[in-house]
N, C-alpha and C positions, 0 to 999 in steps of 0.2 A: 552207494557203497555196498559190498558184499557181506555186513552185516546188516542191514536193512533189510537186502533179498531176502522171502522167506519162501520157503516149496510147499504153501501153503493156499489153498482157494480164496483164503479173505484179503489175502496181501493184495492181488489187482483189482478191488474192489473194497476195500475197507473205507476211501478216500470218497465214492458213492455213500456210503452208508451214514458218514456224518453230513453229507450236505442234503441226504433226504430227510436226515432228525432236524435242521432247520440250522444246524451250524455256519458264522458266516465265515469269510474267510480269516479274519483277525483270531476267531476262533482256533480255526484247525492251525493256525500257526501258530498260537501258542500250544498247543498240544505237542506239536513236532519239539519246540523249546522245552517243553519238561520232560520228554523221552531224550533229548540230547542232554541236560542237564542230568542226570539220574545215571547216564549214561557215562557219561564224563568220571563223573564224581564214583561211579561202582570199576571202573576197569581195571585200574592197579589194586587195589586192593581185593580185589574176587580173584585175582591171578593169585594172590600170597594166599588168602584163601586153600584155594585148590592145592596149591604145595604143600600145605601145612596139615592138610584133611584127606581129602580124597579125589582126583583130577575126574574119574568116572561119575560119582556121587556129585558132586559140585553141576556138571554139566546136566545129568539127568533132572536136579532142583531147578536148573537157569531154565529147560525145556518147560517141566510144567509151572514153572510161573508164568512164560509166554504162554503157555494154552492158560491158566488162568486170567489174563489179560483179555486173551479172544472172547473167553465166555464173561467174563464182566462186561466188554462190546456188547452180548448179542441181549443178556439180561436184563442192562441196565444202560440203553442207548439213549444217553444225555451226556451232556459236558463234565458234569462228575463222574460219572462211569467211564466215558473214555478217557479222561486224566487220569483215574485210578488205575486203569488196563496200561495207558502206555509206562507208568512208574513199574508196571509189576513185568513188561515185557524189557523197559531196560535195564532193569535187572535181571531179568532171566539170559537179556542177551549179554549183559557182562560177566556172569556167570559161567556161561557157556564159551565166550571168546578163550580163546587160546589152552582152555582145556585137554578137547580132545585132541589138538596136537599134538600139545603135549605129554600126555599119555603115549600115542601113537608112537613118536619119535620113540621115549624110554622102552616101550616094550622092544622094539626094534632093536636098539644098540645092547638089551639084555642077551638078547641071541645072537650078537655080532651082525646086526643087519640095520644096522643108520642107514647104511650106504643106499637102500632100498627105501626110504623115508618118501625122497620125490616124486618115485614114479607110485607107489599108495596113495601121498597125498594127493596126485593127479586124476589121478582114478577115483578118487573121492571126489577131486572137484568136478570132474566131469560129471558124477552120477548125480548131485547137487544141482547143477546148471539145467543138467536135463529134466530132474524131477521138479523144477519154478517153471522150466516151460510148460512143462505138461498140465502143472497147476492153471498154469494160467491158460489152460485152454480149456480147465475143467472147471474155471469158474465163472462161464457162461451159462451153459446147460445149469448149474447147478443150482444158482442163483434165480434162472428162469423158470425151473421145477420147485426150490423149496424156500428161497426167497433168502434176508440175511442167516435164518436161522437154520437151515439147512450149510452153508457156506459155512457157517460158523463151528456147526456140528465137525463138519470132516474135518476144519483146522484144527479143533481141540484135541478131537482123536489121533491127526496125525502126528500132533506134538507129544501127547502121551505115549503114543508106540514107539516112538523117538527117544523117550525116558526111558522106557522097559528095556529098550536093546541098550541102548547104553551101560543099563546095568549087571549086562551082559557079559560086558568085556573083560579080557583079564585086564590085573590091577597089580602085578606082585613088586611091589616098592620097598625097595630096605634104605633111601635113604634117611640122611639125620632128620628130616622135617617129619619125618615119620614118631619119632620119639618122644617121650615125653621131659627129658631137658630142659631146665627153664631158658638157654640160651639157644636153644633151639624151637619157640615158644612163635605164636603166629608173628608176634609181630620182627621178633627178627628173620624169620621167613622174608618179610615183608621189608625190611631195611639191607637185607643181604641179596635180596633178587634186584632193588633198586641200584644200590650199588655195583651189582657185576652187569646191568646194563650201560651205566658209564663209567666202570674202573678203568677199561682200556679201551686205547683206542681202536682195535679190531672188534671187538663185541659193539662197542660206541659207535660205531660207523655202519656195521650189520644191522644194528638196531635202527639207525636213522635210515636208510635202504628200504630196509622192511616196511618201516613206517610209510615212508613217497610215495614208493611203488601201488602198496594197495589203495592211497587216500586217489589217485589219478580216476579212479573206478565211479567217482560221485559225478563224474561226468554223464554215465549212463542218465542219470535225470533228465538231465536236459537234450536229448535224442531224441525225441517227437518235435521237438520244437526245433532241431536242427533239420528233422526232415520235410516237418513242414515247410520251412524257410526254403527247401529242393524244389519246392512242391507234390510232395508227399499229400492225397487226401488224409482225414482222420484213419478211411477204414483201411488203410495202408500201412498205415503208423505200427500196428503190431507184428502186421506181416517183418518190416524191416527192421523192427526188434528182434524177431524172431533170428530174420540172419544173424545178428551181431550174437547173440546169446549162443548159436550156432560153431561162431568163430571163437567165443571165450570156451566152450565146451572142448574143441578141436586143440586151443591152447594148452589145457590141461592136460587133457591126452598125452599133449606130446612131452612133460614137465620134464621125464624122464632122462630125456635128451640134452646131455649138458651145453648150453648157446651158451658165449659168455653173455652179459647183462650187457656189455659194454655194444653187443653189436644189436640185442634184441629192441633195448630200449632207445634209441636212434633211431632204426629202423618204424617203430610204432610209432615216435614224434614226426619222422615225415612223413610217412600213410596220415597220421591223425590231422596233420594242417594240409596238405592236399585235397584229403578228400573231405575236408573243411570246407576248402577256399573252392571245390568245382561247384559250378552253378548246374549242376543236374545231379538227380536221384543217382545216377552209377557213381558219385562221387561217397556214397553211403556203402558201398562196397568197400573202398579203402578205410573207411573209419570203423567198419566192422573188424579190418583186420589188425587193425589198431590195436582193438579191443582185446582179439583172438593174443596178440603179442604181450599185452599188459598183463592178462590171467595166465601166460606161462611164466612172466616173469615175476609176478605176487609168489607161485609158488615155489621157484628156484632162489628170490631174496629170502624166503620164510626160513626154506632149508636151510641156509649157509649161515644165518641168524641160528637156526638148531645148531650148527654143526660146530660153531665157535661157543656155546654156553655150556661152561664144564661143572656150575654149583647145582646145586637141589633143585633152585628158585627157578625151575625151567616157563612156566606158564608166568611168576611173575614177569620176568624175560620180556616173554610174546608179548604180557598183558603193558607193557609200557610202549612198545612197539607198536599196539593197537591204539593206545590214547594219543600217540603221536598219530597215527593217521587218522584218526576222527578229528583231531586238531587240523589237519593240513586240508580233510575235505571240504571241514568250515572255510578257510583260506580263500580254497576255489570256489565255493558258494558264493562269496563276499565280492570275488572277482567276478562272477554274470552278473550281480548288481550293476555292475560301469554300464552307463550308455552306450555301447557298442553294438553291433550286428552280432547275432549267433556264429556265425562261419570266421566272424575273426577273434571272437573269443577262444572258440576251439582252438582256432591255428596258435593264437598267441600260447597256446596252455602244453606245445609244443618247446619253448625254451625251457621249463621247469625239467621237463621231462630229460632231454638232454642235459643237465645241471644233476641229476637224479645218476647219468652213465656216468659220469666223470667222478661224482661220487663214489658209487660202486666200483668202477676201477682202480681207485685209490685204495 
């Protein structure tokens, strides 16, 4: 999922680091189970948060609780230390979820410039995609010169520099969530953003959109294991990550560009079960561009999600929109459990996808 990704050195190796502490696997997956629980349970309610507080400050707090998280990793590498890290990272990342968008978007419609929302937020996603690549090429060398504690070092750091610019940004807010009104008090922040996510049925239907679209992205998981099934060696496996990361980066880019959903997201369900169902590595070609299709169309649903929300509660909004697709990623996690072959789990995860356009055309 695209909250998971982090443009951080320990993220492609964090996963090494518990299984040299001696962790077994029953281990490390309940660790994932208490960052997804924490996770769950922090996301709508850190969105009324940020409306009720501060959408900059909020996000800046969710960063350095993830860098606090890495260095409780690097201090205290045991199974209570890493339980403690991942509660304090998913809260930092729920924190952080749907914030800075929404920040972004209001400053934007202050100036009479929503309109320009898509092609920022694109340019943002791109520079995001690129700087996880680049991490994750810097965290070979880094790891081989200074070992987990080194790796650890530049993530904390670069989550802290992360907080400082953030607190950077302007902030000039006059809405009611702003006040001190007891009716306007966090928790109806928090009952008011709930509610204009399913008052009607155009925000109600954006919302669920938003949600599909980004949860399709937990598929990245399982990508080594589709390319191995090509015959992909191990030391390939990054290489043709690399493309795919390539093609969501190029998606972004283009966000700008209004495609309806109706033709993008079609188009990505045939590439994604083609080049599923070919039995050679060029068939990882078509599933990169899958990919490139899915990250334009995450941030063209986000918009039109921004463009229909007219109360305060904008990040609660987002932030209900994000707990549906951590819901929906589980979904598809639960569907590569089935006994099936990798190449037709993928193809089959092609009907959702179109059920997703018919959606959004409605």
């Amino acid at each position: 999922m695209r909250a998971c990704s982090e443009a951080v050195p320990l993220y492609p190796v964090y996963a090494l680091l518990f299984a040299d502490t001696g962790l077994s696997t029953a281990q490390v997956s309940s660790l994932f189970a208490i960052w997804s629980v924490v996770a769950f349970a922090a996301e709508v309610p850190s969105g009324a948060l940020a409306d009720a507080w501060s959408r900059k400050r909020l996000y800046a707090l969710g960063e350095l609780l993830t860098a606090a998280g890495y260095l409780l990793w690097i201090l205290w590498p045991s199974y209570p230390g890493f339980a403690l890290g991942f509660v304090l990272w998913g809260l930092g990342g729920s924190l952080a979820s749907g914030s800075l968008e929404a920040l972004v978007y209001d400053e934007l419609a202050a100036s009479g410039r929503e309109a320009d929302y898509a092609r920022v937020a694109g340019r943002g996603g791109t520079i995001a995609i690129l700087a996880m690549l680049a991490a994750t090429l810097v965290a070979t060398p880094a790891w081989q010169w200074g070992g987990y504690a080194l790796v650890g070092a530049l993530s904390v750091a670069i989550k802290t520099a992360g907080a400082l610019l953030a607190l950077r940004l302007p902030e000039n807010r006059s809405s009611p969530a702003s006040s001190e009104d007891d009716d306007e008090s966090y928790w109806a922040t928090l009952q008011g953003g709930v509610r204009e996510a399913f008052g009607s049925r155009l925000v109600a239907r954006a919302t669920l959109v938003a949600a599909l679209v980004p949860g399709f992205t937990a598929l990245d998981e399982y990508l080594p294991l589709l390319s191995q099934e090509k015959g992909a060696s191990t030391a390939a496996v990054p290489l043709l990550y690399a493309v795919t990361a390539l093609a969501m980066a190029a998606g972004s880019a283009l966000a700008s560009r209004p495609f309806p959903l109706l033709v993008t997201l079609p188009l990505a369900a045939a590439l994604l079960a083609v080049g599923a169902l070919v039995p050679h590595l060029a068939g990882m070609v078509a599933v990169s561009a899958a990919f490139g299709l899915l990250e334009y169309s995450i941030i063209r649903s986000e918009t039109r999600l921004q463009d229909t929300i007219t109360g305060p509660a904008r990040t609660t909004v987002l932030s209900v929109a994000g707990f549906g697709g951590e819901v929906f990623a589980v979904l598809l996690y639960a569907t590569f459990a089935l006994p099936l072959e990798m190449p037709l789990l993928f193809a089959l995860c092609a009907a959702p996808l179109l059920l997703t356009a018919l959606i959004a055309r409605r």
